[in-house]
C-alpha positions as CSV (number, residue, x, y, z in Angstrom):
1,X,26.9,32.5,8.8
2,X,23.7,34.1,9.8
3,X,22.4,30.6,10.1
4,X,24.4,29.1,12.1
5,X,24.4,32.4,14.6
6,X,20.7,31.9,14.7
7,X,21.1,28.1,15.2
8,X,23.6,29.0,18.2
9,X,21.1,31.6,20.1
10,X,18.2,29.1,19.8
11,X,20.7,26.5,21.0
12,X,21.0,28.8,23.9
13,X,17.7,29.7,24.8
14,X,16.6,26.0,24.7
15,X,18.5,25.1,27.2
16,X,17.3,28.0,29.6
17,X,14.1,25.7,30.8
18,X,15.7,22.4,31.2
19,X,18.5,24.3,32.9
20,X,16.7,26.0,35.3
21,X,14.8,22.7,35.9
22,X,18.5,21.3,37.0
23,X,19.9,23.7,38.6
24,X,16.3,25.5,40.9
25,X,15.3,21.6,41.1
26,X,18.9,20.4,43.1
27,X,19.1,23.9,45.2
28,X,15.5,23.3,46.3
29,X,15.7,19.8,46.8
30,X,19.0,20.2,49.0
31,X,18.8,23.3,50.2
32,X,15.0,24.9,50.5
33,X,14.5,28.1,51.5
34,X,15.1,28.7,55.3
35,X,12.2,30.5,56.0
36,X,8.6,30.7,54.3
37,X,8.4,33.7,52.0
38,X,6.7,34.7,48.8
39,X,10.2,35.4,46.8
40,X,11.9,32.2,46.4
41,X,10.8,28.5,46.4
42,X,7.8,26.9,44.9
43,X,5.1,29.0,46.6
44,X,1.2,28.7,46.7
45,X,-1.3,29.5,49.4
46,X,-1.1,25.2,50.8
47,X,3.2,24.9,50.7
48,X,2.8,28.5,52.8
49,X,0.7,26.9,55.7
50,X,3.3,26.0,58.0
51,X,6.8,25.0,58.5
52,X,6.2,21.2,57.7
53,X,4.0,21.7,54.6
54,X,6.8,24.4,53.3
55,X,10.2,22.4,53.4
56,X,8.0,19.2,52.2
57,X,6.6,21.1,48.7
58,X,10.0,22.7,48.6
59,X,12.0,19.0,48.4
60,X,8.9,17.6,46.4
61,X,9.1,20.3,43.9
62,X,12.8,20.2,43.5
63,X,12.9,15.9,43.1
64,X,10.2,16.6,40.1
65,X,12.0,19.6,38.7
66,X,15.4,17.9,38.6
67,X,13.8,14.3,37.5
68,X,12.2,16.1,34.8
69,X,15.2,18.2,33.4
70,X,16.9,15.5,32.6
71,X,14.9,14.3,30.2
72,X,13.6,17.4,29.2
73,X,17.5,18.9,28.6
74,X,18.5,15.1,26.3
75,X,15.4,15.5,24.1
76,X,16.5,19.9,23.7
77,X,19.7,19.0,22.9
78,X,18.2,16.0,20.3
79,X,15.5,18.2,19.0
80,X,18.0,20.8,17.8
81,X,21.0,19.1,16.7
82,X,18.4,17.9,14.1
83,X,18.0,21.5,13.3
84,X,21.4,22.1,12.8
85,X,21.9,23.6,9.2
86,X,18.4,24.3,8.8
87,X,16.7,28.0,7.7
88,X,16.3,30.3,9.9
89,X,12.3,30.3,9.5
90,X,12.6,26.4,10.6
91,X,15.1,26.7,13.6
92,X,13.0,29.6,14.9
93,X,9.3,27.8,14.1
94,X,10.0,24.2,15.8
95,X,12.5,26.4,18.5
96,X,9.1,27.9,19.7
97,X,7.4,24.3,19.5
98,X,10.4,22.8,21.5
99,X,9.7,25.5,24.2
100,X,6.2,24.8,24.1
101,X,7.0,21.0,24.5
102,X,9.3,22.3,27.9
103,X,6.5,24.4,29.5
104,X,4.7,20.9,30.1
105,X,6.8,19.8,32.5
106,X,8.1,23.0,33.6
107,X,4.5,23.5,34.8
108,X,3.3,20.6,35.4
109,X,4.8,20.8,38.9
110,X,2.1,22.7,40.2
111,X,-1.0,20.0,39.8
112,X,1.8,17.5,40.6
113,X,2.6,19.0,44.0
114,X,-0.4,20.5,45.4
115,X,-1.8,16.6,45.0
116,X,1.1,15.5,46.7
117,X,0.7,18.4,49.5
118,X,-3.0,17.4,49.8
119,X,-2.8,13.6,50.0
120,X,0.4,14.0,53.0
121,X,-1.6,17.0,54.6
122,X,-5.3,17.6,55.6
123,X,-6.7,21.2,55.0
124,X,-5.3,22.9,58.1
125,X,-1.6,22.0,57.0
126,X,-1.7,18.6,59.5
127,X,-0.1,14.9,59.1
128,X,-2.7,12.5,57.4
């Protein structure tokens, strides 16, 4: 029983990334933060330069997030229904390499965005 409890809560936290890549990457790709502010959004010192560059790394970011999670939430759910009925030393061991495996993407949205930002703007937050 224990087991299978422990299956069931790393079941659960595997699905908090790619979920939050779903979910953040639809709301910011449909509905971006009204105004520019350092609480909510994909935020950096470039996205924060003006109006334009903002709502453009906020619908960027959210395609890449929610493009991601998908595959990122099929391979989770893969990844531990072949853990299913395993010991709890294995279920928690490759658990913590399967979150590894979801920070790539999870972070990769940073380089990924900032190129895009630089490559539409120039360094004063201005069309190309």
């Amino acid at each position: 029983m224990g087991n299978l409890l422990f299956w069931l809560f790393t079941l659960a936290y595997s699905l908090l990334i790619p979920g939050s890549m779903l979910l953040l990457g639809r709301s910011l790709a449909k509905n971006p933060p009204g105004e520019i502010n350092g609480g909510y959004g994909y935020r950096t010192a470039r996205s924060m330069r003006n109006r334009e560059t903002w709502e453009f790394a906020q619908a960027f970011s959210g395609r890449f997030w929610y493009r991601a999670g998908r595959p990122v939430l099929a391979l989770s759910l893969l990844w531990m229904f072949f853990l299913f009925g395993r010991e709890i030393g294995t279920v928690g061991h490759f658990g913590m390499m399967l979150t590894g495996l979801q920070m790539i993407p999870f972070l990769a949205v940073i380089p990924v965005t900032e190129r895009a930002l630089k490559r539409k703007f120039d360094n004063f937050g201005r069309k190309r």
